[in-house]
C-alpha positions in Angstrom: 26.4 21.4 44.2 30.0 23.0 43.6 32.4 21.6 40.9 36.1 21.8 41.5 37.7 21.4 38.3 41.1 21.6 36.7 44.0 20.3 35.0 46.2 17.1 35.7 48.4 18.0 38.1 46.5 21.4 39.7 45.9 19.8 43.1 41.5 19.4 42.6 41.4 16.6 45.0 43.4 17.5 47.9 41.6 20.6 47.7 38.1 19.3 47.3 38.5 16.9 50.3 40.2 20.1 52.2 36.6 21.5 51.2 34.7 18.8 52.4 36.1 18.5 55.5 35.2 21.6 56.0 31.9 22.3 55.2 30.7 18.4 55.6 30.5 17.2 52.0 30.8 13.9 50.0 32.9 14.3 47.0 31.6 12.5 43.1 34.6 11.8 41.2 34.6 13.2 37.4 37.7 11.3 35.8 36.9 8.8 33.6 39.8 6.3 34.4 39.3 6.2 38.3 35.9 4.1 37.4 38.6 0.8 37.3 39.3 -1.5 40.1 43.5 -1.8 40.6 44.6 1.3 38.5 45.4 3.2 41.2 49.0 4.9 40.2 48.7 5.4 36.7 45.2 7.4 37.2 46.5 9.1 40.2 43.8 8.1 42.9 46.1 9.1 45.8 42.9 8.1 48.4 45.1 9.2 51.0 43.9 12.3 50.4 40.4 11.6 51.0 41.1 11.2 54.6 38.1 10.6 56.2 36.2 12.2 53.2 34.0 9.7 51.5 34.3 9.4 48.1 31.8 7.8 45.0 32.8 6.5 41.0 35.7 5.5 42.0 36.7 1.5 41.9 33.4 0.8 40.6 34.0 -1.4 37.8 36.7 -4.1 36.5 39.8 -3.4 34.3 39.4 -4.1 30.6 35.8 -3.1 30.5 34.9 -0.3 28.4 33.1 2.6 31.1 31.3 5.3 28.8 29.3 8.2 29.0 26.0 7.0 29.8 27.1 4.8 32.2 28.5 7.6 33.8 25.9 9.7 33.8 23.1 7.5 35.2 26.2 6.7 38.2 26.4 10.6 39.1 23.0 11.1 38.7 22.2 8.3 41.4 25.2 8.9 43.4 24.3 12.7 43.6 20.5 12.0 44.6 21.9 9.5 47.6 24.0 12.6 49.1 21.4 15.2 48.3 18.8 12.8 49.8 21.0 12.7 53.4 21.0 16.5 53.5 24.5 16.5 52.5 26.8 19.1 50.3 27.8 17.2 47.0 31.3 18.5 45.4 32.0 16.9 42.0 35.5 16.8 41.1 37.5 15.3 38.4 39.6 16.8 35.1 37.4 14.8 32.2 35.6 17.8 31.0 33.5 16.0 29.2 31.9 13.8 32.0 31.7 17.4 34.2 29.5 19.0 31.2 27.7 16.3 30.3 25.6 15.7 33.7 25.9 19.6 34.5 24.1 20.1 31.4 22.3 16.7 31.4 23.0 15.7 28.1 19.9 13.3 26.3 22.0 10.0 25.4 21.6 6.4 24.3 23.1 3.6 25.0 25.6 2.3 21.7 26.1 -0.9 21.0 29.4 -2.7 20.1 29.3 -3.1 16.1 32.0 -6.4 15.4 31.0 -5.3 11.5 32.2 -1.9 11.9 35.0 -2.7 14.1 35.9 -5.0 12.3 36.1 -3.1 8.8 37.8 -0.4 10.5 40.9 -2.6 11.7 43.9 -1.3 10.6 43.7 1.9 9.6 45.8 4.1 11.1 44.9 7.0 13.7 45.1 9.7 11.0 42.3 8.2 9.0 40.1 7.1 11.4 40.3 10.5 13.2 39.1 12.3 9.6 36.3 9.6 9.4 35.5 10.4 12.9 35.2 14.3 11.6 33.2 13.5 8.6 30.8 11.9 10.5 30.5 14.5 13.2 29.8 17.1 10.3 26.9 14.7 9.6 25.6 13.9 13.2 26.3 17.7 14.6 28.2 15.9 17.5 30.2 18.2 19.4 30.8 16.2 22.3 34.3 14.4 21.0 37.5 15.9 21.2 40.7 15.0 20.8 40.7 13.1 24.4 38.4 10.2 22.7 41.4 9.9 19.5 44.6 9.2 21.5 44.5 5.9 20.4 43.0 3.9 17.3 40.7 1.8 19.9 39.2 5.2 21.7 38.8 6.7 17.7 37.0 3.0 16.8 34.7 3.6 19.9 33.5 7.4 19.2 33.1 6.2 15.4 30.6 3.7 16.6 28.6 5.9 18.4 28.6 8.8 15.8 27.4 5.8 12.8 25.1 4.6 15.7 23.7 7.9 16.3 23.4 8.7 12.5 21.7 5.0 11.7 19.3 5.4 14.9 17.9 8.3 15.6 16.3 6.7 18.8 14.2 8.6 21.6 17.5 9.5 24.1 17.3 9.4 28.0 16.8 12.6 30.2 18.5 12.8 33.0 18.1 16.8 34.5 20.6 19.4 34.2 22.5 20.2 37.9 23.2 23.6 39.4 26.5 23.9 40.3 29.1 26.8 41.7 31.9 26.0 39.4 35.6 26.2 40.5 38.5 26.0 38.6 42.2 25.4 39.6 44.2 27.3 37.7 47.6 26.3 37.6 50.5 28.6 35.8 51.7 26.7 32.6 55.3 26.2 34.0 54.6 25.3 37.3 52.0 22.8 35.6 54.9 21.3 33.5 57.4 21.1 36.6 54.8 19.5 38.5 53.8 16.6 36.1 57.3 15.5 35.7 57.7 15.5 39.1 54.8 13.6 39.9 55.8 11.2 36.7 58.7 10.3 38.0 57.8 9.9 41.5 54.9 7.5 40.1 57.4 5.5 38.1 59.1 5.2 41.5 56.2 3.9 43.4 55.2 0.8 41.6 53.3 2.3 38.3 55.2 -0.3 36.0 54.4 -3.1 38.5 50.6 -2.4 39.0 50.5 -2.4 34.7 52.4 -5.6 34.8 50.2 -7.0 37.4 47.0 -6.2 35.2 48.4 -7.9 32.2 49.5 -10.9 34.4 45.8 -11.3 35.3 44.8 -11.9 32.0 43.9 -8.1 30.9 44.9 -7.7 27.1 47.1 -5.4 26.5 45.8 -3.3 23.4 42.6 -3.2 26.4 45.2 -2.0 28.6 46.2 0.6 25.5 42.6 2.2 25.2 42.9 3.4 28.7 46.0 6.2 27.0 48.5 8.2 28.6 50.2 5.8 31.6 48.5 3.0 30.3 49.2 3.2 26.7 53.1 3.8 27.2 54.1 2.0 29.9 52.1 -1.1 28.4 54.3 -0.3 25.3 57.4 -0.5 27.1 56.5 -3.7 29.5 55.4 -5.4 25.9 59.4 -4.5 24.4 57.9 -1.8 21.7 59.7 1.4 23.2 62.7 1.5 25.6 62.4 2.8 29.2 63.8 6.3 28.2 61.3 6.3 25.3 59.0 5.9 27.2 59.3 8.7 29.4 59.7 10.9 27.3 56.7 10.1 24.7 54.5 9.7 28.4 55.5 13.0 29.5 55.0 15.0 26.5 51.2 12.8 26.4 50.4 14.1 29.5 51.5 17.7 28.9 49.7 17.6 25.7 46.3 16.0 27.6 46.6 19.4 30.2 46.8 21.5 27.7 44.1 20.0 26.0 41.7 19.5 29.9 42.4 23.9 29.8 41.1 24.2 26.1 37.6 21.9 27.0 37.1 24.2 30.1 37.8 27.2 28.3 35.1 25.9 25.9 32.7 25.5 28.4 33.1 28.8 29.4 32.0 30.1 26.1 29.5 27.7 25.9 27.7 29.6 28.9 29.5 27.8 32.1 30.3 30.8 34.5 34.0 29.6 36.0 35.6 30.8 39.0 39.2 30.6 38.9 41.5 30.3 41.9 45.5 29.9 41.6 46.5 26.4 42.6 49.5 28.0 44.4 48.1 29.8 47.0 48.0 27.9 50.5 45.0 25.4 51.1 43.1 27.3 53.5 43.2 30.3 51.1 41.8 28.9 49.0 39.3 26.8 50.8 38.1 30.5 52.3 38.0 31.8 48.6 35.8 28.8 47.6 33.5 29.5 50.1 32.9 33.4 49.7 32.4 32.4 46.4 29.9 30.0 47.0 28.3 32.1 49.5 28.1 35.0 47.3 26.3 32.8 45.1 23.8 31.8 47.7 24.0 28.1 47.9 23.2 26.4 51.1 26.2 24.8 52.8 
């Protein structure tokens, strides 16, 4: 398999679908917002650049549900066994490191209940504490697999603390799903050019409907703090629709949330490379069929059948 990974805003999709159309592959989503039906803007599906390219975990499940780990996992894992079965190249490609490490190294997990005691004991407290309860229990669990991605908001924080007290309560046989070999690429993106391009693309969002499709969502019933557990466009543009923040506020907190959630996509990646993850980076500026050639000497000199 090869793994295109990246930042928000390096260009991994149009470039894995350049990929695919080139060597005949199927490309497996790894973002952990594109799972929901009718939040298309905010998450930044732009299927237009699938072409002809067919695409999986993506529009799979409803708004206001609560997709996880496992769930993904098991998905990728069957997903990747239909395209493997056909004789086909898989390319997984998403930003939500975690979800890319979890079925490259194929984490043992378990399925964590909702806990109405817990949740509702922990009602609120602010994101500070429940962050530093979320750390204690970590230091008891061993956990390594949060980061700061699952505490932008008090709901996501709630959410990890239940499955770190879950874990530490019931220490429960986990499933096994294998590890998966996989060429990695990464798109590395210079920090400037990173920062012009998310504004950009922020604004030009804003422009094509990304307040409408959030209104749209809560006008179907969809709660909003539900709404404000998905973060970033979700969470401030939900804010502003319900009259907390003003549309300049808004803008401003949004685009300093996203540059803070690249900088934070680089730091898990960089972690993976210590962790033992070989990662070859390519610069997101060169032209697309540079890079597409680079991708495949690379996975040529690794000796993986395309």
């Amino acid at each position: 398999m090869i793994t295109i990974l990246g930042p928000t805003a390096s260009g991994k999709t149009p470039l894995a679908a350049a990929l695919a159309g080139k060597i005949g592959g199927e490309i497996i989503s790894a973002d952990s917002r594109q799972v929901y039906r009718r939040m298309d803007i905010g998450t930044g599906k732009d299927l237009e650049d699938y072409g002809n390219i067919p695409y999986h975990l993506i529009d799979i499940c409803e708004p206001g549900t609560k997709y996880n780990l496992f769930q993904y996992q098991q998905d990728f894992f069957d997903a990747y066994q239909d395209i493997m079965s056909r004789g086909v190249e898989p390319i997984l490609c998403g930003g939500t490191g975690l979800y890319i490490e979890a079925v490259l190294k194929g984490y043992k997990l378990s399925p964590v209940p909702q806990n109405p005691e817990l949740r509702t004991k922990l009602e609120g407290r602010s994101l500070d504490e429940l962050t530093q309860m979320l750390m204690e229990l970590k230091s008891k669990t061993g956990s390594n697999m949060h980061n700061k991605t699952d505490v932008d908001s008090c709901q996501r924080a709630i959410r990890a603390i239940e499955i770190e007290t879950y874990n530490l309560e019931n220490p429960v046989p986990r499933r096994e799903l294998p590890p998966v070999e996989s060429v990695i690429i990464g798109v590395n993106i210079d920090r400037e050019a990173r920062r012009e391009k998310i504004t950009r693309r922020l604004k030009a969002r804003l422009e094509e409907g990304m307040i409408d499709e959030v209104k749209a969502l809560l006008d179907e019933g969809i709660p909003a703090e539900d709404l404000i557990y998905y973060g970033l466009e979700y969470k401030f543009v939900t804010e502003y629709i319900v009259g907390k923040t003003s549309y300049d506020e808004m803008f401003t907190r949004l685009e300093i949330a996203i540059h803070q959630f690249a900088k934070r996509q680089m730091t898990w990646f960089r972690g993976m490379e210590r962790r033992g993850f070989i990662i070859h980076w390519i610069d997101a500026l060169q032209p697309m069929d540079d890079k597409v050639a680079q991708i495949i000497q690379i996975v040529n000199g690794k000796s993986v059948n395309l």
